[in-house]
C-alpha positions as CSV (number, residue, x, y, z in Angstrom):
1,X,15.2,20.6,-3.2
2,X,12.5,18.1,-2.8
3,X,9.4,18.0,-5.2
4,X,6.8,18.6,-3.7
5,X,3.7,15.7,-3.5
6,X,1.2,16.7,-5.8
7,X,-2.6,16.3,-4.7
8,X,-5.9,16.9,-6.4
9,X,-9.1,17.6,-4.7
10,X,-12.2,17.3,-6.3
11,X,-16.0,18.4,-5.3
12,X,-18.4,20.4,-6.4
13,X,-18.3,22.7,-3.3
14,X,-15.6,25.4,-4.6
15,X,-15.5,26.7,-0.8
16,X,-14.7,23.5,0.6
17,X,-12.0,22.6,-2.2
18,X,-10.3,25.7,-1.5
19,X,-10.5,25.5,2.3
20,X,-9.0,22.0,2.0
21,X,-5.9,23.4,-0.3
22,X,-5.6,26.3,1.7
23,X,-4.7,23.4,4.7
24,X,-2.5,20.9,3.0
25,X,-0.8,23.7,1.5
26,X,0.4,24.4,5.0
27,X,2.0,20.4,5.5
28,X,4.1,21.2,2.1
29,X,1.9,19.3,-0.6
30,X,1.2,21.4,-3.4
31,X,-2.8,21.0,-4.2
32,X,-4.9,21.5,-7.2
33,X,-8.7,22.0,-7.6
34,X,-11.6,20.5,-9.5
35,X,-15.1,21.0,-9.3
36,X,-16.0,17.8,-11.2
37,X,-15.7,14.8,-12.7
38,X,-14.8,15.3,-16.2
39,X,-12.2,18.4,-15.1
40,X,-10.3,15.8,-12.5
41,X,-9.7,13.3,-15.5
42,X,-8.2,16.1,-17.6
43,X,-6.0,17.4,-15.0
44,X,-5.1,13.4,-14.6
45,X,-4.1,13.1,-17.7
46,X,-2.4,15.8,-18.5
47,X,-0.3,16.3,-15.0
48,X,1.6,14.0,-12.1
49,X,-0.8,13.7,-9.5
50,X,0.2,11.4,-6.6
51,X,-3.2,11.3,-4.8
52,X,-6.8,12.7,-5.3
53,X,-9.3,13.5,-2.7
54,X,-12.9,12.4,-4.0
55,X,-16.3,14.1,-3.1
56,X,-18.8,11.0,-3.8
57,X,-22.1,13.2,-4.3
58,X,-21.2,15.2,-7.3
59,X,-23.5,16.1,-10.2
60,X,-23.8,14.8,-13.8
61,X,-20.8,12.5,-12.6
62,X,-20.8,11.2,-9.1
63,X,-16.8,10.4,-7.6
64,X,-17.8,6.7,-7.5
65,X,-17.9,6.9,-11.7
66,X,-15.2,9.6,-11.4
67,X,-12.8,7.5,-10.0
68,X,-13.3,4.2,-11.6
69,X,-12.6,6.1,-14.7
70,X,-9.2,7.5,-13.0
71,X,-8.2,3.6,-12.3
72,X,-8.0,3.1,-15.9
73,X,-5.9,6.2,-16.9
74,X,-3.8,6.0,-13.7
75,X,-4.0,3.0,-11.5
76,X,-1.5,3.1,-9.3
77,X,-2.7,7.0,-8.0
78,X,-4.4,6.2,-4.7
79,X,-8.0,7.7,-4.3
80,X,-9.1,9.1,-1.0
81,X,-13.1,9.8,-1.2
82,X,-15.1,12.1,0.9
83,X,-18.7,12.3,1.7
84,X,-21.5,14.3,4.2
85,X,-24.1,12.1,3.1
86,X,-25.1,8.4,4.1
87,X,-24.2,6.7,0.7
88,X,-23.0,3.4,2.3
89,X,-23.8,1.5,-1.6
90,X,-21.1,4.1,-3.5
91,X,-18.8,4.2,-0.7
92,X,-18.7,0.0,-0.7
93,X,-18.7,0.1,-4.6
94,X,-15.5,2.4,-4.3
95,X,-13.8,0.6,-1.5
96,X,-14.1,-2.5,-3.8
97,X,-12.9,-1.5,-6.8
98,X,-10.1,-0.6,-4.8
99,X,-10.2,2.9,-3.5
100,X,-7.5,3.8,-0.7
101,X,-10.5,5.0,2.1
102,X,-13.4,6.7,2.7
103,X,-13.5,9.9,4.9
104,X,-17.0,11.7,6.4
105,X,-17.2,15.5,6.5
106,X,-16.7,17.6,8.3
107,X,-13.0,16.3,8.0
108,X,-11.1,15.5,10.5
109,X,-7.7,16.6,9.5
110,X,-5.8,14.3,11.4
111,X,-7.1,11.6,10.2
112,X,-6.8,13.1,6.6
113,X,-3.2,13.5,7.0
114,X,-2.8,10.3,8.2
115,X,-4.7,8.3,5.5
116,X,-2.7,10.7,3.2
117,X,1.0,9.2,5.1
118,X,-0.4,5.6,4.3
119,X,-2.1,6.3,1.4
120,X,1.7,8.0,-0.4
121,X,4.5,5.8,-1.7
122,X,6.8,4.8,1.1
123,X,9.4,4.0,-0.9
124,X,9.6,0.4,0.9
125,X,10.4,-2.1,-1.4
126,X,9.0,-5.5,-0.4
127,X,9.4,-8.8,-2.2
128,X,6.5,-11.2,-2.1
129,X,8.2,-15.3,-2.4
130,X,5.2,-17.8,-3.0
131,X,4.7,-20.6,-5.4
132,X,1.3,-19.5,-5.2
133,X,0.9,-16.9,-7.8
134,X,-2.6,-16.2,-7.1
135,X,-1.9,-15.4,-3.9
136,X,1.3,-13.1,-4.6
137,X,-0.5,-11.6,-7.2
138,X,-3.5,-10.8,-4.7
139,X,-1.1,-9.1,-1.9
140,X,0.5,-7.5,-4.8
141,X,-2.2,-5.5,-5.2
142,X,-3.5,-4.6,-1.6
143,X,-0.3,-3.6,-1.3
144,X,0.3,-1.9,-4.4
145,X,-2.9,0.6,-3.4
146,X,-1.1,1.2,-0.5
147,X,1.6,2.8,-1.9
148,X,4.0,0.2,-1.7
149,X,6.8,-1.2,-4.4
150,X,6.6,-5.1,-4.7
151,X,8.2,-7.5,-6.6
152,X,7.1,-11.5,-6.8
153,X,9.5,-14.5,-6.7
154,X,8.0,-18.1,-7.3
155,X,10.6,-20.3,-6.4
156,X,13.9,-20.3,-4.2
157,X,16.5,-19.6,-7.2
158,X,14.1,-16.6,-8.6
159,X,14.3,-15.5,-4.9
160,X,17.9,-15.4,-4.8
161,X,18.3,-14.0,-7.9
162,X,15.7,-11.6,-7.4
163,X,17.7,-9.9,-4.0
164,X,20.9,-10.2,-5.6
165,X,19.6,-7.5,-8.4
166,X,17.4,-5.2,-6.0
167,X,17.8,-3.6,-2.5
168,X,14.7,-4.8,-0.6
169,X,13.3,-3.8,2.6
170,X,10.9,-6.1,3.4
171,X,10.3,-9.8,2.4
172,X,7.6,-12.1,2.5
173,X,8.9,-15.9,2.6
174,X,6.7,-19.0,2.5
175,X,8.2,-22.0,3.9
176,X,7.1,-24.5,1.3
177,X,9.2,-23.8,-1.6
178,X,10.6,-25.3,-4.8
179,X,13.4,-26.4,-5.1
180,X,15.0,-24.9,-1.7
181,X,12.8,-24.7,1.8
182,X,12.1,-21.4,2.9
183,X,15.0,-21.6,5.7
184,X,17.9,-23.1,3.2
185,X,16.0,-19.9,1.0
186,X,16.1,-17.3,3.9
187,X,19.7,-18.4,5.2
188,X,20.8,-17.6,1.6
189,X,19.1,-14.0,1.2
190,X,20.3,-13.1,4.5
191,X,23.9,-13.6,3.9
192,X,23.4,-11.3,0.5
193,X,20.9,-8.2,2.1
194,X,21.6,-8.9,6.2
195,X,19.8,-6.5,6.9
196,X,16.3,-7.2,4.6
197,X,13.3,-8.0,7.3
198,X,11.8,-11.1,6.6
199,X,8.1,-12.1,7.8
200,X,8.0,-15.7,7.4
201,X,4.1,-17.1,5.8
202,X,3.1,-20.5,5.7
203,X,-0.1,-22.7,5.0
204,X,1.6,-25.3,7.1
205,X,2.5,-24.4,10.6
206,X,2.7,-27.6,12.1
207,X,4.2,-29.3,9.1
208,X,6.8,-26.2,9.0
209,X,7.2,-25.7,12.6
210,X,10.7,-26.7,13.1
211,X,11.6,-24.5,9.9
212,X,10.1,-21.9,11.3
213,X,11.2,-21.8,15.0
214,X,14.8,-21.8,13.7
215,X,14.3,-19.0,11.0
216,X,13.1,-16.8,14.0
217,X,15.9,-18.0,15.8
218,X,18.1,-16.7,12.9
219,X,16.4,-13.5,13.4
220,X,12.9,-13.7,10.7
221,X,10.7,-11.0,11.5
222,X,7.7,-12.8,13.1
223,X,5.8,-15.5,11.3
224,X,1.6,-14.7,10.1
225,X,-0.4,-18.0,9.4
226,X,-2.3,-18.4,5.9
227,X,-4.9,-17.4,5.1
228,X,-3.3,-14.0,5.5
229,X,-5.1,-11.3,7.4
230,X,-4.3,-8.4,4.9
231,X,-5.1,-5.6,7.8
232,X,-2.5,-7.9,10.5
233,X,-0.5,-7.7,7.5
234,X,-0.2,-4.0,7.2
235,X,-0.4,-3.0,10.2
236,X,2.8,-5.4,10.9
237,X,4.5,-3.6,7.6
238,X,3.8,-0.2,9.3
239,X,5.3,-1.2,12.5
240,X,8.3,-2.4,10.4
241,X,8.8,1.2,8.8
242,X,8.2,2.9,12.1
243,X,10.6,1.3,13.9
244,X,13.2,1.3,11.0
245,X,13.1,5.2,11.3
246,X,13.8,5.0,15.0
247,X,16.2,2.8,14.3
248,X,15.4,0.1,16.5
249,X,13.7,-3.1,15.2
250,X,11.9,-5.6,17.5
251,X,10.0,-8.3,17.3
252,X,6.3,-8.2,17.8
């Protein structure tokens, strides 16, 4: 049997905490309450949660404080907050120190569930190849928050390596690599995972042009240009999963 995905809403308004359990209870996620703060940390630290639900306006600790404090006990649980009040200065401060979205009441379930979908593990694994470790490091964690497993490879060989020792779904591939290209590197992942979609990523798309055209002729993904649009980049990722589930891949 399949464990259910355990989430944790948190706000002062008992009435609207148990309203919102009473509904995700219904999609098969089991739910637990809190009506502050300090009581969400506990139940954090002493239990697997895989997402919280965050009321902003809360007293003696507001959910911006709340869940900053959450980030260092458990930084990989993806944060959801919720507010009926104009507090655009929390809601950015949250959003930047990395908080999965930001949701108005009264909630629109939909879009709850939705944001929940994105928000959960995917269990898509996704290996990042850049000599740039700043910038694997960076998508690392955008993509980390939302919910997804990724690995880095600097260089061709740890590339190769890397595959040979993990079933990926996804790969990001620069062109410019040490000491292979990113085609004599892609041709050599392919023949060990065929079936791994690869988005190609380069700084250099006139220099790399020829590289690229023939690694989507060999059957790369699509190609995104640097400096990477993170939301072009997801959205491309969730079109990726999508499709994998009907079974059908193509090409944007």
């Amino acid at each position: 049997m399949k464990e259910k995905l355990r989430i944790l809403v948190v706000d002062d308004n008992k009435e609207f905490c148990e309203n919102v359990k009473d509904v995700l209870e219904l999609k098969e996620y089991e739910v637990i309450t809190a009506y502050d703060g300090f009581k969400a940390l506990d139940i954090i630290n002493q239990n697997g949660i895989d997402l919280v639900l965050m009321d902003i306006k809360m007293p003696v600790m507001n959910g911006v404080d709340a869940f900053k404090k959450i980030k260092k006990i458990a930084s990989d649980t993806p944060v959801i907050m919720i507010t009926a009040f104009a507090v655009e200065e929390l809601i950015q401060d949250a959003l930047r120190n990395g908080a999965f979205s930001c949701l108005k009441k009264p909630l629109d379930f939909e879009l709850l569930f939705s944001k929940i979908e994105e928000a959960l593990p995917t269990g898509s694994m996704i290996l990042i190849v850049d000599d740039n470790v700043q910038l694997c490091e960076n998508i690392r964690d955008v993509l980390t928050n939302k919910g997804y497993k990724v690995s880095i490879a600097t260089d061709s060989n740890s590339a190769i390596k890397t595959v040979k020792e993990n079933d990926f779904d996804i790969m990001l591939l620069d062109m410019k690599l040490p000491p292979l290209n990113g085609l004599e590197t892609y041709l050599a992942i392919k023949k060990i995972q065929p079936d791994l979609t690869v988005m190609i990523i380069t700084g250099y798309l006139k220099e790399m042009d020829d590289l690229v055209e023939e690694a989507l002729r060999k059957s790369a993904y699509t190609c995104i240009e640097k400096p990477i649009n993170m939301d072009q980049l997801i959205s491309l990722l969730q079109r990726i999963e999508k499709q994998k589930k009907s079974g059908k891949l193509e090409k944007p």
